[in-house]
C-alpha positions, 0 to 999 in steps of 0.5 A: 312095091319098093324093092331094096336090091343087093344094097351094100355100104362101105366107109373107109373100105369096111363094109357096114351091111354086104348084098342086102335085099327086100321088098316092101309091100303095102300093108307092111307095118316093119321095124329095124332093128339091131345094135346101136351102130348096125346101120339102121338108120344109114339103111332107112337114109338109103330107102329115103334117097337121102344117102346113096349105097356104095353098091346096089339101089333101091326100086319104087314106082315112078309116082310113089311118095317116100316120106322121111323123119329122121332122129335130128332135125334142122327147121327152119324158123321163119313161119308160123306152126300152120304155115310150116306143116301146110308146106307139106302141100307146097308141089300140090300149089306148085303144081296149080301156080305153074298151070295158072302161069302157063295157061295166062301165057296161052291167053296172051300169046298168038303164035298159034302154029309155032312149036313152043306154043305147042310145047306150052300145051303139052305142059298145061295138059301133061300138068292137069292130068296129074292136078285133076287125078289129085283127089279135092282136099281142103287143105286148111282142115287137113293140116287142123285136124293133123296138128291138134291130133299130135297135140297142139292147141288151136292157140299154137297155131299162128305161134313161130316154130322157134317159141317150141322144143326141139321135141315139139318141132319134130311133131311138126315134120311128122304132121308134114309126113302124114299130111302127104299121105304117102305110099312109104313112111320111114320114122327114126325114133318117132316118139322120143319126145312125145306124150302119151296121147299123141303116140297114141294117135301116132299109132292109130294112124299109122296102123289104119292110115298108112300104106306101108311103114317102116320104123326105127325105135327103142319104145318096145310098146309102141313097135309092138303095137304097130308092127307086123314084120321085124328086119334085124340089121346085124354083122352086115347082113339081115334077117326078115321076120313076118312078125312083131318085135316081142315075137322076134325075141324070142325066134332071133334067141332061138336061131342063134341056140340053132346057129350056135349048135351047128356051129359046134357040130361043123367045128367038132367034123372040121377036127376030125377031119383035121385029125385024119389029115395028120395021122395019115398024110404020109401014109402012100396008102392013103394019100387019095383019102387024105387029099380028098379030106384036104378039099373037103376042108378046103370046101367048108363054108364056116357056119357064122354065129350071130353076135351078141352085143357085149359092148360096155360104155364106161362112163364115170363123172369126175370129182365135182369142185365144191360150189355154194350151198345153192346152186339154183336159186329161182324168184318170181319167175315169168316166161312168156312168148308173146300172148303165150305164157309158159309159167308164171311166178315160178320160185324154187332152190335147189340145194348143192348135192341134190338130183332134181328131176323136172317132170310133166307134159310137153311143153310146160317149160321144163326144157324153158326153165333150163335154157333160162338157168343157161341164160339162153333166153330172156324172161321176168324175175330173178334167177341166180346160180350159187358161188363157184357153179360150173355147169355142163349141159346137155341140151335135148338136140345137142347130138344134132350140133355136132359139125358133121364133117369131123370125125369122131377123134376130130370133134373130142381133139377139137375141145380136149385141152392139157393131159386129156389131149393125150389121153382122147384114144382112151377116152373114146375107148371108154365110149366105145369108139374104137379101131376105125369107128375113131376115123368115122365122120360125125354124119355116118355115125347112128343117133346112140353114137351121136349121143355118146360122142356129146355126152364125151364133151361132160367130161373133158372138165370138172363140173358141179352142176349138171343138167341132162335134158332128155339124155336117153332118147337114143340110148339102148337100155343097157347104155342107159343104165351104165348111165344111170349108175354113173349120175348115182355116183356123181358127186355134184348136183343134178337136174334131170328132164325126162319122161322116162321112169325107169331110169329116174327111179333111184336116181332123183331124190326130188320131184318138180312137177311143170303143169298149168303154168306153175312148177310143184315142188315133191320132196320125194323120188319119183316112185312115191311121186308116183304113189302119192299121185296114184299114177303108173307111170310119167305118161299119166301125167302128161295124159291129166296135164292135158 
């Protein structure tokens, strides 16, 4: 059992969360949950040992492994895909070359009765006691079968990790969590850039394979597949219910009707005793009542309704500068990494005004089409960008290249040039970032945030041609439909990648499809995209692509 003990987080002096206490079980299946903001993922740091708490602590067994993926992740890219999840078995080998290197010692040495001969001993033993306990694992099977579970091919194996996403180097952490078959598994939106198998996977394996999980995410279907106990995170406090996140809804909906009720009754008594104190206070006949009632009222511990969210982001792109008739123009496009190829002899236009959405599985080179439209990648053929063409981009990883160490006014005052410089206040405002959340660090702020803040940089210049890549994956549904308005309402030309259909329904008027190394073009929106291919969702054509 991993115990959370009276655990509480101040920045600035302002409390985030007061005294928060729980235990976790095995067999837990938990998912956090609140507003973007209520200290979800700062908790989830804490319970990995990445963060400290201002006060409190957390409790578990001396051997107990607590693995951790966060939202954003920073690899390195210095090996292949088989050599980076294998590192997940790095203390193991450690482990074997220290006793190797201290038995080798033993041989050489003769000092047969000195203390460090002996010192020596009870290392080698202490060591193979905790090696041997270890039950035999081929390891190279392991790290196969886990890899091609979350997707990859055998092909990608002996690939370096700098050829993929952001996306599918996020599956190569996971791949190192499961791999060490911990007692703990503590995911923060595990399944933004998955397809439809491998959450799949991810699902079957957390609930048959894991211990204990807890699991942050804004994918409804997947945490209510997984999860049997839901920790709501809100006011600085927590609720703990033994049930799935739907369920939740519905219990959280009827306390706060419960706490709203006792709310009004508590406040309907405080007036009537209020009422009596005033009436009577100079009154010599009633001065014990009255002084009674005053330490009555004095004694009431007001009843606290719990918040509901009634933050707004307002977001509105400004008027696009006209740019040429075609902003994008592909020929015989071609890239390839190495002995892989991820498309071939792509040709497209896209024409000024359009929104664009790229659409398919993972890995078929969406995100690679927009970094060779950035000219951050070399590749074969020719790609041109119409006449006065101002880009702004919004890259899957871009929350994670924010500096850390600014605040949240630093980073936009950093960058904001002109008239903007003095408006910042009210632009951050407008993103809701207010009060003392302006004067917070980069590093304390929630995943939503960190979007939010990036988002920001598109609009400190006018732009014609914008490109989002996956720019909901951390948004609450409320934020992505603020969003969504905003790109239905921008003037200039729009490329958007995502898997996610809600938000692209009636916002692109035109489809390209990634799969099998080519690029179709559908001069449709995405529900007769859809229709046309007698699909449900986008998930299905990441499902048929594979």
């Amino acid at each position: 059992m991993i115990s959370v003990d009276a655990v509480s987080v101040e920045f600035n002096g302002s409390a985030l969360f007061s005294n928060i206490t729980f235990n976790i079980n095995e067999n837990d299946r938990i998912a956090l949950m609140g507003k973007n903001g209520a200290g979800k993922s700062t908790l989830l740091k804490i319970i990995a040992g990445v963060n400290k708490p201002t006060r409190g602590k957390v409790s578990a067994p001396k051997d107990a492994v607590i693995a951790y993926l966060p939202q954003h992740l920073l690899t390195e890219d210095n090996c292949t895909v088989f050599e980076e999840a294998s590192k997940a078995f790095s203390k193991i080998l450690d482990m074997k070359k220290q006793m190797d290197e201290l038995n080798s010692q033993l041989e050489t040495r003769t000092d047969y009765e000195s203390d460090e001969y002996s010192k020596i001993i009870e290392q080698v033993s202490e060591l193979s006691e905790k090696y041997y306990s270890i039950e035999e694992i081929n390891f190279d099977a392991e790290v196969e079968k886990t890899l091609m579970g979350l997707g990859f091919l055998r092909s990608d194996f002996t690939r370096p990790t700098n050829e993929f996403s952001g996306g599918w180097r996020m599956r190569i952490e996971l791949a190192k969590i499961l791999l060490q078959k911990p007692d703990l598994i503590l995911l923060d939106e595990p399944t933004n850039h998955m397809d439809i198998e491998s959450i799949q996977w991810l699902e079957d394996f957390l609930i048959n394979n894991a211990k204990a999980v807890i699991v942050i995410s804004h994918d409804k279907t997947f945490v209510d597949n997984l999860t049997n106990r839901t920790i709501e995170v809100t006011m600085g406090r927590i609720y703990d219910y033994k049930t799935n996140y739907s369920h939740y809804l519905q219990l959280r909906t009827e306390r706060r009707e419960q706490q709203q009720k006792q709310f009004e009754d508590q406040q309907k008594q405080i007036a009537d005793i209020q009422e009596f104190i005033d009436r009577f206070k100079g009154t010599y006949s009633k001065t014990l009542q009255v002084q009674s009632r005053v330490k009555m009222l004095e004694k009431i511990e007001i009843i606290q309704v719990d918040e509901v969210d009634t933050s707004a982001l307002n977001l509105k792109f400004p008027p696009a500068p006209r740019s040429g008739s075609y902003p994008v123009i592909v020929e015989g496009l071609t890239k390839k990494y190495g002995d892989h190829t991820v498309f071939q002899d792509v040709s497209l236009t896209i024409a000024r005004g359009e929104k664009i959405a790229f659409v398919g599985k993972n890995g078929e080179g969406k995100s690679t089409l927009v970094k060779a439209i950035m000219s951050e990648i070399d590749f074969d053929g020719k790609l041109q960008l119409g006449h006065n063409s101002m880009i702004g981009y919004f890259a899957q990883n871009q929350a994670s290249l924010l500096d850390e160490e600014l605040t949240v006014f630093q980073t936009i005052d950093q960058i904001a040039e002109g008239d903007i410089r003095s408006k910042i206040k009210d632009i951050l405002g407008a993103f809701m970032f207010s009060g003392e959340t302006i004067e917070k660090k980069v590093k304390y702020l929630s995943g939503g945030e960190k979007t939010r803040l990036a988002m920001i940089k598109l609009l400190l210049q006018p732009v014609n041609l914008l490109i989002l890549d996956e720019p909901t994956n951390h948004l609450d549904i409320k934020t992505k439909d603020i969003l969504k308005d905003a790109l239905r309402a921008f003037d200039g030309t729009l490329i958007l990648v995502s898997h996610d259909r809600d938000f692209l329904d009636g916002l692109a008027n035109k489809v390209f499809e990634f799969g099998n190394k080519r690029v179709k073009e559908h001069f449709e929106d995405i529900t007769g995209f859809l229709r046309n291919k007698k699909m449900e969702n986008l998930r299905e054509i990441e499902r048929n692509n594979k």
